[in-house]
C-alpha positions as CSV (number, residue, x, y, z in Angstrom):
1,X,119.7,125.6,91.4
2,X,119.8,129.2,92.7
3,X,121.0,130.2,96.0
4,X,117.8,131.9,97.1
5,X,115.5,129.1,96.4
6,X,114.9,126.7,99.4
7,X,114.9,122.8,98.8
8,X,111.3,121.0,98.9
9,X,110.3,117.1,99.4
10,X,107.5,115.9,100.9
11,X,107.1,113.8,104.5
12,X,107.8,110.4,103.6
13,X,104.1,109.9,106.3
14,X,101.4,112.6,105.1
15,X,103.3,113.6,102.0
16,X,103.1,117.3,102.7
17,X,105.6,119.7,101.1
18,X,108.1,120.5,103.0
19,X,111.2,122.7,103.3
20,X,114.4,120.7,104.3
21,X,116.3,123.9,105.8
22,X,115.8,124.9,108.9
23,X,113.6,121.7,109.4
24,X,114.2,120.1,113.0
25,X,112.3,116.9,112.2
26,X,113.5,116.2,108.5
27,X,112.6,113.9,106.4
28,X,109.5,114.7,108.4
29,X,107.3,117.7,108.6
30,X,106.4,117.8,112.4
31,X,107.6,116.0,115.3
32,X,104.3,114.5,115.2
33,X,104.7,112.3,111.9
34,X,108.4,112.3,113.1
35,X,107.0,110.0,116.2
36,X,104.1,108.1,114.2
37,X,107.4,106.6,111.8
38,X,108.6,105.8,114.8
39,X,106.1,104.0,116.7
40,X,105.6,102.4,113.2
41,X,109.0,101.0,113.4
42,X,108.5,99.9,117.4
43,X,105.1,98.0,116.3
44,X,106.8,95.8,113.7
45,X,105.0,97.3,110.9
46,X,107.9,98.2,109.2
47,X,110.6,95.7,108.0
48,X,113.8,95.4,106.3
49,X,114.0,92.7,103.8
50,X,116.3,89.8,104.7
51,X,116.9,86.6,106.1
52,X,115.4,86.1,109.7
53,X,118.1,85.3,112.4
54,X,117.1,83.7,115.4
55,X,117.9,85.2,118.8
56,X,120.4,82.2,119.6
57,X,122.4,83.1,116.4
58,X,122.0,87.2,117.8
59,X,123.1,86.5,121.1
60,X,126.6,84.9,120.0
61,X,127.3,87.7,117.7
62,X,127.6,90.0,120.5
């Protein structure tokens, strides 16, 4: 890869190209799809796969 060419991906939300340097909200392209992941995440609508643990298991792990 050459020095002067800058890195691109696209925002894992509206799958626009991106730069990653100098990018303040990376993997994201704005804070605005930086925040809609987020809230996505706070609604629920995003999981990770595995076994459920009730809270009474939670609570005694702390």
């Amino acid at each position: 890869m050459n020095q002067g060419t800058t890195r691109q991906f696209h925002c894992p939300r509206c799958r626009k190209p991106v730069a990653w340097e100098g990018n303040p909200w990376r993997p994201f392209c704005s804070e605005k799809c930086r925040l809609v992941d987020l809230g996505r995440w706070a609604q629920e609508e995003y999981v990770i796969a595995g076994e459920k643990v009730s809270e009474e298991e939670s609570d005694n792990n702390n």
